[in-house]
C-alpha positions in Angstrom: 0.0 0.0 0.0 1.4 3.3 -1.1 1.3 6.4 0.8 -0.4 8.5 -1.7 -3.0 5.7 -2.1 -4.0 6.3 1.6 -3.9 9.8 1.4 -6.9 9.2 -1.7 -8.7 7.0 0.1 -8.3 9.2 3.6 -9.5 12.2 1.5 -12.3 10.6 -0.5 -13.4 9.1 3.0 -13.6 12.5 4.4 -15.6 14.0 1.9 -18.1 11.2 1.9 -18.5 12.1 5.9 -18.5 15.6 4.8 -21.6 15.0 2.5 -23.4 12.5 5.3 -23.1 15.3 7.7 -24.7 17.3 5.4 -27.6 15.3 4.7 -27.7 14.4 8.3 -28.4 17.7 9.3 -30.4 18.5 6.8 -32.9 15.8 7.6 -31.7 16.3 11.4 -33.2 20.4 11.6 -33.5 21.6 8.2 -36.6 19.4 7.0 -38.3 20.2 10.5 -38.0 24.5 10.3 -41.7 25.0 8.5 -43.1 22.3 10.6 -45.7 24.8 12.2 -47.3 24.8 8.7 -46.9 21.1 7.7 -48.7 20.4 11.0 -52.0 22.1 9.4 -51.9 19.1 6.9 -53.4 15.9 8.4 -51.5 12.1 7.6 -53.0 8.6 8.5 -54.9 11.0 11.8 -51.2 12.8 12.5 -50.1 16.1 11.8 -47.7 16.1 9.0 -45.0 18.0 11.0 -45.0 15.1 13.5 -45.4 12.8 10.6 -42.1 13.7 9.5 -40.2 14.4 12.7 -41.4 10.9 13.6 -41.4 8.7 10.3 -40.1 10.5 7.8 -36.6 11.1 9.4 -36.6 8.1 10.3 -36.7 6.1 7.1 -34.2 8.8 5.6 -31.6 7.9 8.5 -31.5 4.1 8.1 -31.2 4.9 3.5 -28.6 7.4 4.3 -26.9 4.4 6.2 -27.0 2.0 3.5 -26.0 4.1 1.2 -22.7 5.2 3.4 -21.7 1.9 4.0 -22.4 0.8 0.0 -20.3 4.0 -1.0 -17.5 3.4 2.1 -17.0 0.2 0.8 -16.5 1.4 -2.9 -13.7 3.5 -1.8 -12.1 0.5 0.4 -12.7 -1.5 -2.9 -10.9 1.2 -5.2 -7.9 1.8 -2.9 -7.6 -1.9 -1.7 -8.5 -1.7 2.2 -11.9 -4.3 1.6 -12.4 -6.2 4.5 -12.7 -9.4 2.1 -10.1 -8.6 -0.6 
């Protein structure tokens, strides 16, 4: 393993946390800021606000997961640090 090859992966690796941070706090605060007027709209007997601070975030959480750990181990893959290599 090369030094510069680490260096690629450790930078492509941070940027991939960069961008899950993100998208974490996006659906973390960001989704949730006009949830006053969301909770005007009724879902399945539940205000939508709730709706999405409940469900909604949710679901996005455990995609956002899979997809890190999918793209994570591309990178491993590309740099060769795969667990099963």
């Amino acid at each position: 393993m090369s030094d510069d090859q680490g260096k690629a992966h450790w930078a492509q690796t941070r940027r991939l946390m960069a961008v899950m941070l993100a998208l974490w706090a996006l659906f973390s605060f960001v989704i949730h800021l006009p949830v006053a007027r969301l909770n005007e709209i009724v879902l399945l007997g539940f205000p939508l606000g709730y709706w999405l601070a409940a469900q909604g975030s949710l679901i996005a959480f455990v995609v956002l997961l899979f997809w890190f750990a999918n793209r994570q181990d591309q990178i491993d893959r590309a740099h060769g640090f795969a667990e099963d290599d």
